[in-house]
LUMTOR-994014 format. One record per residue: x, y, z of N, C-alpha, C in turn. Coordinates in steps of 0.05 Angstrom, whole numbers, plus 5000, padded with zeros to 4 digits. Layout:
XYZXYZXYZ...
This chain:
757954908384755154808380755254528368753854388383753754068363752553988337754053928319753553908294750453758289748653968272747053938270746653638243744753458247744853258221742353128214742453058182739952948176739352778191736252728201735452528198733152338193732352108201729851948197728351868204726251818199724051858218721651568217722851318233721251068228718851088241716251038233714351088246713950818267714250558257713750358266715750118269717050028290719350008286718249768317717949448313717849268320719049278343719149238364721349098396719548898404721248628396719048358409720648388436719448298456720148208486720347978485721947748507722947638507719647338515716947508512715247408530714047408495714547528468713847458440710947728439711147938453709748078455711348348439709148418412710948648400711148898404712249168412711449438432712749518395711049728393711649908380712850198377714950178369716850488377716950648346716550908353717951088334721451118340721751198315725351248332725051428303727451618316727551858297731851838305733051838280735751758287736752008269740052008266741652028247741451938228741351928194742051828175744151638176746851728182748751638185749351378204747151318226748051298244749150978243748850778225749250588221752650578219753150778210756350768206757850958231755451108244756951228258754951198284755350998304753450948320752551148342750351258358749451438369748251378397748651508422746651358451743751378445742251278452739351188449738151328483735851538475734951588490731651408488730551368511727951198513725451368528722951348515721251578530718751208527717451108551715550918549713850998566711251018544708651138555706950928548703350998555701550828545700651078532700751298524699551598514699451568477699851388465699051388437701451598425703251408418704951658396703651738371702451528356700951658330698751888336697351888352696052118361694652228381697552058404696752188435698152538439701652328445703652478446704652638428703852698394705552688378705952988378704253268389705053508383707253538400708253478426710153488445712053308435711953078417714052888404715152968377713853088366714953328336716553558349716253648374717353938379720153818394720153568399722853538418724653238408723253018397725452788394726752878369725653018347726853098320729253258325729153508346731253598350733753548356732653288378736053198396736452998381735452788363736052628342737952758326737553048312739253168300741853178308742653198325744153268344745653008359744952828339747852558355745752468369742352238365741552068383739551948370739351718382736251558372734951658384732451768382730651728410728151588406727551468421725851168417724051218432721551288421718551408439716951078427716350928453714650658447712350648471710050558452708150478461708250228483707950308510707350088520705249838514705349618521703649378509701749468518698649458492696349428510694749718495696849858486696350138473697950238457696750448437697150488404698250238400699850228374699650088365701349758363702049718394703149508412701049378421701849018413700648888422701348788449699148608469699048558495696648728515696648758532694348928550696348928579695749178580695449318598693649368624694049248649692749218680693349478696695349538690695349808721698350018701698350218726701150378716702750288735705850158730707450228739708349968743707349708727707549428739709849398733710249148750713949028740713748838719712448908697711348808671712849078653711349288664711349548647714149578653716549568671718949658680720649458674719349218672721648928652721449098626719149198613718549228578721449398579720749618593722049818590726049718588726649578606728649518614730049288585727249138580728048978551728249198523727149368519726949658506730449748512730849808532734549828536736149648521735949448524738049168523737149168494734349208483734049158454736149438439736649568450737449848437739849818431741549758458744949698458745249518439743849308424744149108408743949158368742849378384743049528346745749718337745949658298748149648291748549968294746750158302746150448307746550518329747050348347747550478375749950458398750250708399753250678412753550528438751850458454751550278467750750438500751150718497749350828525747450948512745750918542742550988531741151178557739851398551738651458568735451518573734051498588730851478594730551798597727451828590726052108594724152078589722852248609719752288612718552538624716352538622714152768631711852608644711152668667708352498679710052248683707752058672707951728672710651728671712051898640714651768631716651888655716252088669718352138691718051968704715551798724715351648732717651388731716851338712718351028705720750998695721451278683724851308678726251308710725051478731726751318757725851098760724350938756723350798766725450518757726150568734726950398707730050368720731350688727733650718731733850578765732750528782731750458810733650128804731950088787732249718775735249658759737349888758739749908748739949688712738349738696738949568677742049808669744149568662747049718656748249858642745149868622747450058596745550358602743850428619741850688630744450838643744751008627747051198641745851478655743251528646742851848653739451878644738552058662735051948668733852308664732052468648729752648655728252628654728052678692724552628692723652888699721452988681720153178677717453168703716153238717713053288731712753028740715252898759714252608764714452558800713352348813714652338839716652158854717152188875718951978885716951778906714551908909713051668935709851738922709751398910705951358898704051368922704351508949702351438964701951718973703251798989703352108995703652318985705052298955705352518940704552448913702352358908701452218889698752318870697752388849696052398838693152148856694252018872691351848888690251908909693051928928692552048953694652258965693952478986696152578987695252679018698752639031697852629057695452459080695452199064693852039067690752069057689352419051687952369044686852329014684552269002684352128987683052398961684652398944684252588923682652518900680352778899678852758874679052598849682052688850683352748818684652358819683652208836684251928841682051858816679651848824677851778802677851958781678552178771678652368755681652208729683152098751684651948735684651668719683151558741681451318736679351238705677951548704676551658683677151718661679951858660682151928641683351608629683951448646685351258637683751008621680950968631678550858623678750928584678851188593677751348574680051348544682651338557685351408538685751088523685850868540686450598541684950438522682550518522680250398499680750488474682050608463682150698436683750458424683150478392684250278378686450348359687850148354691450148344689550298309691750368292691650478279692050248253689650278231690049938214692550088201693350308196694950308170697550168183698850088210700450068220700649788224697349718233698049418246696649178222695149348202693449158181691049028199690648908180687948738179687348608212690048628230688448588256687948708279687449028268686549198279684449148304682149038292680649038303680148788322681248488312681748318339683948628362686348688362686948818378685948938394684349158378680949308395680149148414679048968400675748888417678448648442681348538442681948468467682048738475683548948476683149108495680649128506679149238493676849258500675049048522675448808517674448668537675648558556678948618563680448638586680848938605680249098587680149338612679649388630681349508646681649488674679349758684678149738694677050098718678750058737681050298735683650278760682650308785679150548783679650628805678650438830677850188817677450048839680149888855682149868837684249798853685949978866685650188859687550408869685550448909682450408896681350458927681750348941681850078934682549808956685849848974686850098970689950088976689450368989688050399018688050689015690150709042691650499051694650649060696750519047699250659056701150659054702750249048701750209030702549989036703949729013705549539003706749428992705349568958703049568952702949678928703349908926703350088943704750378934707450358932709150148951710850198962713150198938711449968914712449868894713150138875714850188860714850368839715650678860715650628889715850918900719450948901720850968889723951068892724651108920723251318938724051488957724851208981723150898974723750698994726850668995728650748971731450638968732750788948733651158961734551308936737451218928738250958945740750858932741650768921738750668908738850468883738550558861739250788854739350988825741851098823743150948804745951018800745851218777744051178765745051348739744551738741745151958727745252178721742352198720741052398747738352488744738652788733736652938720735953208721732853178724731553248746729753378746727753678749726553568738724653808725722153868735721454138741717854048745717754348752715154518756713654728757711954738785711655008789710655128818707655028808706655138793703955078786703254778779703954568779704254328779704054148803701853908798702553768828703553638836706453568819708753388828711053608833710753808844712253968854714753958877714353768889715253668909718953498908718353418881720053188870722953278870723053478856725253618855727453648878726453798891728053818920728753538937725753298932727553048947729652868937729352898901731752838895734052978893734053258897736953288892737553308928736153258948737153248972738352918974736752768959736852468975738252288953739152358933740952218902743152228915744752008913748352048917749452028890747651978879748351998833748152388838749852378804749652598795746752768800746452898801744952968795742953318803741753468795740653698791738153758785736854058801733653998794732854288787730954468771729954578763727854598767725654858772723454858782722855168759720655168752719555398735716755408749715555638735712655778750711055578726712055378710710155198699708055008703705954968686704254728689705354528688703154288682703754068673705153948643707254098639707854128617711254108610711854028591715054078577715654368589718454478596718754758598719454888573719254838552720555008522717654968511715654908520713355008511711055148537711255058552709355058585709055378588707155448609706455698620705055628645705255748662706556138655708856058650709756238626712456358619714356618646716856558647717856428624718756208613717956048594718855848585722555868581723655578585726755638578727355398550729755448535731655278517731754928537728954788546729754548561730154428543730754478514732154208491734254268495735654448494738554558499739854438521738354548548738754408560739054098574737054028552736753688554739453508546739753678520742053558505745453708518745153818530747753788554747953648562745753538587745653338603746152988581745052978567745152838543749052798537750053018532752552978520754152898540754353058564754952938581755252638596753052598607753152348609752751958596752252178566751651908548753851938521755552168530757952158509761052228515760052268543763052408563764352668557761952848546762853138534762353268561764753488554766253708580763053918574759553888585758354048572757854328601759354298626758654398648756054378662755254178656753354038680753554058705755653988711755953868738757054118753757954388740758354538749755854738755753754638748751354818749749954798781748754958788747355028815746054748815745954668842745454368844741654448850741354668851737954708850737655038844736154988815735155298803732155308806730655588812727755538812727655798809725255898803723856128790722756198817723656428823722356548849719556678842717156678848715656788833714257078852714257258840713157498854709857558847709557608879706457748886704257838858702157658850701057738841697757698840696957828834693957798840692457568831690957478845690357118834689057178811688957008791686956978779686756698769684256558753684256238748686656188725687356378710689656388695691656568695693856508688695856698688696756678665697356778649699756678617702856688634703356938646705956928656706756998683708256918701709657008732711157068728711157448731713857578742716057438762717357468761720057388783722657358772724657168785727357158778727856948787729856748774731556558776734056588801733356428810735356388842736456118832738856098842740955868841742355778863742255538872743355448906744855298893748155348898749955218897749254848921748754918934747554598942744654638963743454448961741354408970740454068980739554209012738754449026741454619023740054889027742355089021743255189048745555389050745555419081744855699082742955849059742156059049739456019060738455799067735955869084735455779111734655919127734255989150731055929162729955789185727355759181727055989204723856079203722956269213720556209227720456099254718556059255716356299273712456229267711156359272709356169293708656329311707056189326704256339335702456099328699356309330698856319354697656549360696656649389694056799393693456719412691156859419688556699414686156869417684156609429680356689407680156479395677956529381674756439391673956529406671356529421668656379402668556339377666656299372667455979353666755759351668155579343666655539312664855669298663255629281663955849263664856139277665456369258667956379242667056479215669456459204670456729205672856799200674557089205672857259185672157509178670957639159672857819155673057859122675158059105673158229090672758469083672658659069673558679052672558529029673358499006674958798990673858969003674459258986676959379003678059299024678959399037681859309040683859539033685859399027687159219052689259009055689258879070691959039092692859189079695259459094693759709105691259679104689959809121688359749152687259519153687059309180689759379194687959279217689159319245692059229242694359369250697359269242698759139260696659049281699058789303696658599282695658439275693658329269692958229245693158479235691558509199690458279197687258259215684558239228683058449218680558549209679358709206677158569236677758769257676858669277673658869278673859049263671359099270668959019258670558719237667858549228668658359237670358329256669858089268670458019301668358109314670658199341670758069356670357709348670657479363673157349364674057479333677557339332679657509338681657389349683457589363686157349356686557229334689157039327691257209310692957139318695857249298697657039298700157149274702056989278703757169282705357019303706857309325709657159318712157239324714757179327715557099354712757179366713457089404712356999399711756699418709856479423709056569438706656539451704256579470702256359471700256369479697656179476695756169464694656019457692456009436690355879434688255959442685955699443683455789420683355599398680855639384680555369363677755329351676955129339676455189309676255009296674855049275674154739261671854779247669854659239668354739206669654629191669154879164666754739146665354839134662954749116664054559092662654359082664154209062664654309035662454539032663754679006666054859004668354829028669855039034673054879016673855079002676154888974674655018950672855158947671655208912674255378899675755548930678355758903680655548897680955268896683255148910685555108880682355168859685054968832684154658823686054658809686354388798688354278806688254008821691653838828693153888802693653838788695053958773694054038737693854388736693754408718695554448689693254338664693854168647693254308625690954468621689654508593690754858581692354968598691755268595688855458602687755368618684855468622684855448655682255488667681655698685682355458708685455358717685955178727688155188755687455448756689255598779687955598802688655638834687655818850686255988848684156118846682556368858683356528877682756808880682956948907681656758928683356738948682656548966680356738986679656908991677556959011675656879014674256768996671856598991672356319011674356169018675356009033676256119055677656359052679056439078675656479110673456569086670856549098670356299123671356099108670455919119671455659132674555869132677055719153677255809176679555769191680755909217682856019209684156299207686156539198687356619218689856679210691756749227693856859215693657199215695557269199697657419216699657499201702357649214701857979204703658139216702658409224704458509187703658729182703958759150708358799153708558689134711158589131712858909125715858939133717259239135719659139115719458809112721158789097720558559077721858589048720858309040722058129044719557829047720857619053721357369029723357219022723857078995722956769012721356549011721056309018721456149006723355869002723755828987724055478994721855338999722355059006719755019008719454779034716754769040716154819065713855059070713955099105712554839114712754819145710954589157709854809182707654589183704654729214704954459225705354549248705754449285703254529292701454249301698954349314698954169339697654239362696554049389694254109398692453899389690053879378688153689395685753699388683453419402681853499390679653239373678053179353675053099365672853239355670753089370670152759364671252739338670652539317672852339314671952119305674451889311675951949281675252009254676652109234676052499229678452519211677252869202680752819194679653059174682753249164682953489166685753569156685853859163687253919144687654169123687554409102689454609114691654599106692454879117693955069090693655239093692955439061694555699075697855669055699255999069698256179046697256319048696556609034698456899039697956979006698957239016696657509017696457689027694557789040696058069020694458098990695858398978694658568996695658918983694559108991691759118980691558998957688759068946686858938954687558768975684958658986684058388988686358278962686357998954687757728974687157538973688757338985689657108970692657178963693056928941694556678956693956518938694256258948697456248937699156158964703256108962703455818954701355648976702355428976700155178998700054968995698154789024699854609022698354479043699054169054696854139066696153809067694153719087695153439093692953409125694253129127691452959135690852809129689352629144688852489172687652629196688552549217688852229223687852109214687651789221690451649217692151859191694551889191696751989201695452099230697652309238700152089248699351939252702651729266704351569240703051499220703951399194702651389176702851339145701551299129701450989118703150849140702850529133700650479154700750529177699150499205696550689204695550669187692950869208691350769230690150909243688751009267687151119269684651089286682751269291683551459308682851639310682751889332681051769361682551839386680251809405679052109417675252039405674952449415676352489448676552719434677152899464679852879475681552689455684152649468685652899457688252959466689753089458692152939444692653079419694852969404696653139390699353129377699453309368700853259337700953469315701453329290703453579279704753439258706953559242706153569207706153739197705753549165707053829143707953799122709553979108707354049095707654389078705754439063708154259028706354299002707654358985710454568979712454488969714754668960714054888947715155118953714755388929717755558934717455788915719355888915717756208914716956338935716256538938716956818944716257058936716757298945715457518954714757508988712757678986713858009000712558178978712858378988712758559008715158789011712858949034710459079031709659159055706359239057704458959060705258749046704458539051703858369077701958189070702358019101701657719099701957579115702257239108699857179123698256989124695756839127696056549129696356429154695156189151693056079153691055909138689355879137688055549136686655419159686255199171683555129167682954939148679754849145680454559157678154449155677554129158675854049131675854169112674454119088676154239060676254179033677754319009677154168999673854258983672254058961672054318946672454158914673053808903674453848901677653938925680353818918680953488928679053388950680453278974676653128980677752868976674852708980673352769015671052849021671352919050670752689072671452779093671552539119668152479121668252249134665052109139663452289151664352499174663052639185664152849186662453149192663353359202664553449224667253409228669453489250669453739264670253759289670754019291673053959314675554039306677654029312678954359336679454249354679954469378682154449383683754689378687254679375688254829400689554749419690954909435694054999442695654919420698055119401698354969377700055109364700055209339702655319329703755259310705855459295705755389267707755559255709055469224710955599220713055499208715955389206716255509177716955719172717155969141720155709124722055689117724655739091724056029085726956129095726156449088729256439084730056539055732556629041733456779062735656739063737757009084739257199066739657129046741257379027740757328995740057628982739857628962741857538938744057458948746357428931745157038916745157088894744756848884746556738859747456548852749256438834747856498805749056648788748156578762746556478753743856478737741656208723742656378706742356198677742256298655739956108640738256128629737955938603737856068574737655938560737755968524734555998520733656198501731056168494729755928483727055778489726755568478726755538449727255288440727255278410726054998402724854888387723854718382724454598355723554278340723454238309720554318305720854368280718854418265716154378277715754088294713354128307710853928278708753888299706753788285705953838258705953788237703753818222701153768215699153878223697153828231694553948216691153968211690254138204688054168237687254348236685754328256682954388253680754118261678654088252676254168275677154258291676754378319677354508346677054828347679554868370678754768404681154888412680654738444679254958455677554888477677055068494676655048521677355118550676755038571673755248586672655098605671355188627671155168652670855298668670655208695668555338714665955278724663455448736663355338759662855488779662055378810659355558819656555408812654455508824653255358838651055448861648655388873646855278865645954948866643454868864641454938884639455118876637855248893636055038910635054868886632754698893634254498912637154368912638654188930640154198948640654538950641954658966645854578964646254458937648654378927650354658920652854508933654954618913656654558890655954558866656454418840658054648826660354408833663454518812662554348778662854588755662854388720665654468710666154258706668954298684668354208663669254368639669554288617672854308596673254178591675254108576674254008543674954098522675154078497677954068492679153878482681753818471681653868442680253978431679854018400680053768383679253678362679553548340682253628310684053448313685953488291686453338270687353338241687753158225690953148219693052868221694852868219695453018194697053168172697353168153699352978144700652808151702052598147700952438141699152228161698451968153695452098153693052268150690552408158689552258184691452128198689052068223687952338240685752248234684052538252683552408290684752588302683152518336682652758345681652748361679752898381678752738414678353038436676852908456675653148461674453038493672253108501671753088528671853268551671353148585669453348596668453208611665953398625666353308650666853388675666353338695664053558718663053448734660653558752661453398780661853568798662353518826660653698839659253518871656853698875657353638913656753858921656353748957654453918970653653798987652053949007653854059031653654379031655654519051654654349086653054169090652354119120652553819113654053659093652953389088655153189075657553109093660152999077659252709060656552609061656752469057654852469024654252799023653452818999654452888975656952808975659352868958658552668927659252738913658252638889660352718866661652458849663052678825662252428803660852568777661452528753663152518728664252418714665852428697665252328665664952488643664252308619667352408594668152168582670452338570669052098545669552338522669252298494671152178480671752058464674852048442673252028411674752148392673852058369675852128344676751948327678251868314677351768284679851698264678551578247680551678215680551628195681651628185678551688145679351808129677351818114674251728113673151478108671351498116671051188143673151208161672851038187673051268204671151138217670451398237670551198266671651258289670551068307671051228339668651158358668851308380668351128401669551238420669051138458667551378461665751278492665251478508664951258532665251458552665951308585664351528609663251398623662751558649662951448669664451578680665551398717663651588732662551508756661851618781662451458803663151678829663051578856661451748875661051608895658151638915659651548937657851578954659051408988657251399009658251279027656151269052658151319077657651309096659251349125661751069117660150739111661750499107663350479084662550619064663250519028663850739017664850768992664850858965663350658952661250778932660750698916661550828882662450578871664150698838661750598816661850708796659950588778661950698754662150608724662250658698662350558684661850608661660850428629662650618608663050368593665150438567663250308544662950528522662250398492664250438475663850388459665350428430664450328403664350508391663050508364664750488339664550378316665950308299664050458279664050688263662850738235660350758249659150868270657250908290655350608293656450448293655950198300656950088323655450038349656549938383658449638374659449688381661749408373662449338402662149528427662549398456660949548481659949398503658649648521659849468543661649568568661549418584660649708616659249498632658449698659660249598678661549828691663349738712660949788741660649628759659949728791662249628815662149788835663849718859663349848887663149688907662049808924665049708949666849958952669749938974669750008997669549899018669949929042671850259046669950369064672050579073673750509093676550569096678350489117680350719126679550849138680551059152681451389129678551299112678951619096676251679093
C-alpha cells in the first residue's frame, strides 16, 4: 500500500502566464515535498474551486496528494478567482494556459518533474485535448465523461442534429461565468474583476449556432481528427447513463498510447461517488494509473482488460434508479473477438402511414403474438418484425412533434427524475418493429447501427431510432438511440438537402451500451422523425417512406469473461460544509389545454451551502420550460432562468439570467439578459438578442 503522508493545503497559489495574466490554483501537496519532490497532477476548469467544484475536490485531490502528488485544481482566466476573461470553451488560449500550468509545475522546487492531467466534463475534455498538443513533461491523462469529436458527439449537436441541451448549456454557462472572484482572495479588486467580466460576457449560444456543421471550429479541440497525436497514458472513464458514453470505446480502439477504458451504469459523475451504484475505489484506481505512469511503479495497469463495463440487466424503467443490477465484463482487447454482430432485418408491410403500433399497456409483452410480439388485435394494420431472414418491407412514418417526452435528459446530472421513462408513450407514436420473444439471453455490448433505404417528402427531416426492451410486464425500456439528421446523411462537413421522392439510403450508429436482455423478452426497434425536447425539430413535418431496413445487434458470443475486480470506493474527508438549503429536483410533462401545447418543467434546486472554512455561502437555482405543438415544428419554444447566490456575512450578491429560443421555417431566434446584484443593489443588466439563419437543421 503507498505510504500514506501529511499534507497542505494552499488555497491560492499565483501561475502568471507568460501573456502577465494571473490563473489561480489550489494545490494540495506533501509536506515534505520540497525535500522530497512529487509528479504534479493538473485538473483546469472554469467551474469555481472556492465554491463550484469544491465537494468533488475535498473527496478526491486530498487523497492522492497524500499519497506522493501535487494536485493542482486552477481556475481558468476569466473565472473564480483568476484574472483575464474568458470567450468560448476549448480555445487555443484555454489549452496554451493549460500547457503553461505544465511547464509552470516542472519548474517548482516540489516537483518531480512528470505531470499528469485529469478531468471530468470540460476537464476530460481538455486533458486530451492538452495531451493532443504533446507539451513534454504530460506523461499520463484521466479523462472522466468527456469526448473525442465536438460536432457529432457533442453536448451541441449530435448526429448533425441540433440538441436542446445546446442552449440549455449556453444558459448554464451565462449563468456559472458571471459570478464574482471571492474579495477574501483577490482584495480590494474584487469588484473591478466583476463588473470586466461582466461586461465582456460572451452568450455562447450564438456562436455555437452559427457552426451548425461539421466544420474548422468543431474540428478544433476534436482529438478523433488525429488520435496520433496523443502520446501520453489515457484511462478513460465514463457511464451508460451519461451522454459522453461513446468516448470510451473510440479511444481505446483508436490510441496507439497506453491506454484503457471503463464504463459503469453511472451519471454524470466521478465513479467513487456517482449512481446508479455500483460505485467503485476510482481513487484507487486513479492512483495506479498515477504510479505507474508518473513514477514507473510495477502497479499492473497495463495488464488490466483493455475495456471493462458494467453489463447492466433488465429492469423496469423508471425516471430514477439509485442502482443497476448486473456484472462487470472484461475484454482482454477491444473490439473484442468475443463479439459477433447479429443482424435483424425488418419485414413486412405497414398499411397505414399515420398509425402508430398500439400496446396494451396491461398486457404482458410474452403474451402477444410470438412471430411478432405485435398485439395485432389492436392493431391490424401493422404486420412489421424483426426477422433473422430478410424479406421486404414497405412502410412510413411520420411522428407528432411531441413524440421524445420518455426520452431523458442528454446527460443526467442532479440525481433526480433524469432517466428514460417506459418508452410506450413514444413507442405510440413511432414506427415498431419487434423480434419474436427471445429462448435465449442475449448480452449486447457496443453500439448497434440501422440500415435504412428510404425517400423523404421534404427537402430536410430526421430520424430517431430507439432499441427497446419489450419486459414481460408490459413495459418498454429504453437500451439505447441514435439519430441522424437527414441533410446529413452523406457528411457532417457537407450537408445537403434531400430531393422529395428520391430514394436514398443511410447508415448511422445508435449510442454504446452494455446490455442484457433476458429470456421471455423481446427487442423493439423504434423509428420517429421527432424526440422533443431531446432534439431541436426540423422546419417541417416529414414523413419518411422506407423500403428496407435492418439493424446490426454486438451480441457477446460467450459468457467467459476476464476477471474485473475493483476496491470499494473511499474518499478524504470531503467537504466541510453547513447546509443552508437542501437540493431538490423536478420534472412534469403536461397539456396546455387552452394552446394545445406540450410543456416539459424542469426544476433543479442545487441547494444553498456555507463553507465552514472560509463561510462563503453559494447556492443555485434552474428552471427550465420547453413547450410544442404536437402538429407545429415550428412552435417549439424553450425557456431557461438560472439563479446564483452567494456571499459571505453580511455581502450578499446575486445573478439571475434567462435565455430563450424561438424559430421560424428561416431563423432561430435567441434572446437573454443577465443582472447582478451586489447587497441587492443592480450593479449590471445586459440583454442579449440574435436572430441565426437556419442551415440545414
Amino acid at each position: 500500500m503507498t505510504h500514506v503522508l501529511d499534507i497542505i493545503d494552499l488555497p491560492d497559489v499565483g501561475i502568471v502566464t507568460p501573456d502577465g495574466c494571473r490563473l489561480s490554483a489550489r494545490i494540495w501537496m506533501p509536506k515534505n515535498a520540497d525535500n522530497a519532490p512529487v509528479p504534479a497532477i493538473v485538473e483546469h476548469l472554469p467551474y469555481r474551486k472556492r465554491d463550484g467544484t469544491v465537494h468533488r475536490d475535498e473527496l478526491g485531490h486530498p487523497y492522492i496528494a497524500a499519497r506522493g502528488y501535487a494536485c493542482i485544481r486552477v481556475d481558468m482566466r476569466g473565472n473564480g478567482e483568476s484574472q483575464g476573461l474568458m470567450d468560448d470553451e476549448y480555445t487555443p488560449q484555454e489549452l496554451q494556459d493549460a500547457c503553461n500550468v505544465i511547464q509552470w509545475a516542472t519548474e517548482q522546487s516540489w516537483c518531480s518533474g512528470s505531470v499528469g492531467m485529469m478531468g471530468i466534463s470540460w476537464g476530460g475534455f481538455n486533458s486530451l485535448q492538452v495531451a493532443a498538443l504533446q507539451p513534454p513533461a504530460l506523461k499520463a491523462v484521466i479523462s472522466v465523461c468527456s469526448t473525442v469529436d465536438r460536432f457529432a458527439d457533442d453536448i451541441h449537436y449530435k448526429g448533425g442534429c441540433l440538441l436542446t441541451e445546446n442552449i440549455g448549456w449556453a444558459a448554464n454557462m451565462l449563468s456559472y461565468s458571471s459570478r464574482p472572484p471571492d474579495p477574501a482572495l483577490v482584495g480590494e479588486s474584487w469588484m473591478d474583476m466583476w463588473k470586466m467580466r461582466l461586461n465582456n460576457m460572451p452568450f455562447l449560444a450564438s456562436t455555437w449556432m452559427r457552426h451548425q456543421k461539421r466544420d474548422a471550429y468543431w474540428q478544433h479541440g476534436s482529438v478523433c481528427e488525429d488520435y496520433t497525436a496523443i502520446k501520453a497514458a489515457v484511462l478513460s472513464v465514463g457511464g451508460w447513463h451519461d451522454g459522453y458514453r461513446n468516448t470510451i470505446s473510440h479511444l481505446v480502439t483508436n490510441l496507439s498510447s497506453p491506454v484503457k477504458g471503463i464504463v459503469g451504469p453511472w451519471i454524470h459523475k466521478y465513479p467513487h461517488y456517482a449512481a446508479p451504484t455500483p460505485a467503485i475505489g476510482f481513487l484507487q484506481e486513479s492512483l495506479r494509473w498515477w504510479d505507474r505512469w508518473l513514477k514507473n511503479a510495477d502497479t499492473g495497469v497495463e495488464d488490466d482488460p483493455a475495456y471493462r463495463v458494467w453489463v447492466m440487466d433488465s429492469v423496469k424503467p423508471k425516471r430514477w434508479l439509485p442502482e443497476r443490477p448486473g456484472e462487470w465484463v472484461g475484454e482482454q482487447h477491444w473490439p473484442s473477438e468475443n463479439i459477433n454482430e447479429k443482424q435483424l432485418h425488418i419485414v413486412g408491410e405497414r398499411s397505414n402511414a399515420n398509425k402508430s403500433i398500439s400496446v396494451c399497456e396491461d398486457q404482458p409483452a410474452n403474451n402477444r403474438n410470438k412471430d411478432s410480439n405485435v398485439d395485432k388485435a389492436s392493431d391490424k394494420d401493422n404486420d412489421l418484425m424483426l426477422s433473422d431472414v430478410a424479406g421486404a418491407c414497405k412502410f412510413s412514418v411520420s411522428s407528432a412533434q411531441d413524440c421524445g417526452k420518455t426520452s431523458g435528459e442528454y446527460f443526467p446530472f442532479s440525481y433526480g427524475p433524469e432517466f428514460p421513462d417506459d418508452q410506450l408513450a413514444d413507442d405510440l407514436l413511432s414506427c415498431c418493429a419487434d423480434t419474436s420473444v427471445l429462448s435465449e439471453p442475449m448480452t449486447i455490448i457496443g453500439a448497434p447501427t440501422v440500415k435504412l433505404t428510404l425517400s423523404a417528402d421534404k427537402p430536410m427531416g430526421l430520424i430517431v431510432a430507439r432499441l427497446c426492451d419489450l419486459r414481460p410486464d408490459g413495459s418498454s425500456a429504453h437500451i439505447t438511440s441514435g439519430m441522424l439528421n437527414l441533410a446529413h446523411r452523406e457528411s457532417f462537413e457537407h450537408p445537403s438537402l434531400i430531393q422529395p421522392g428520391n430514394s436514398f439510403s443511410i447508415e448511422f450508429a445508435l449510442d454504446q451500451i452494455a446490455y442484457r436482455v433476458p429470456v421471455g423478452h423481446s427487442l423493439r426497434l423504434a423509428l420517429s422523425t421527432a424526440c422533443w425536447p431531446f432534439i431541436w425539430p426540423s422546419p417541417q413535418t416529414v414523413t419518411l417512406s422506407i423500403s428496407a431496413g435492418s439493424m446490426t445487434l454486438p451480441v457477446r458470443t460467450t459468457e467467459h469473461s476476464l476477471p474485473v475486480q475493483f476496491e470499494p470506493p473511499v474518499t478524504a474527508a470531503g467537504w466541510q460544509t453547513e447546509v443552508l438549503r437542501e437540493a431538490s429536483s423536478s420534472r412534469k410533462v403536461l397539456v396546455d389545454e387552452a394552446s394545445n401545447e406540450q410543456v416539459t418543467l424542469i426544476e433543479n434546486d442545487f441547494g444553498e451551502n456555507r463553507d465552514l472554512t472560509h463561510d462563503l455561502r453559494s447556492g443555485s437555482i434552474t428552471n427550465e420550460r420547453w413547450s410544442i405543438k404536437p402538429d407545429d415544428p415550428l412552435s417549439a419554444r424553450g425557456n431557461i432562468h438560472w439563479q446564483q447566490t452567494g456571499g459571505r456575512d453580511d455581502w450578499n450578491w446575486k445573478t439571475d439570467s434567462c435565455v430563450s429560443i424561438s424559430c421560424d421555417k428561416a431563423y432561430f431566434y435567441l434572446s437573454a439578459s443577465l443582472k447582478a446584484y451586489n447587497n441587492d443593489e443592480l450593479i449590471f443588466e445586459q440583454i442579449y438578442n440574435d436572430n441565426i439563419p437556419r442551415k440545414f437543421i
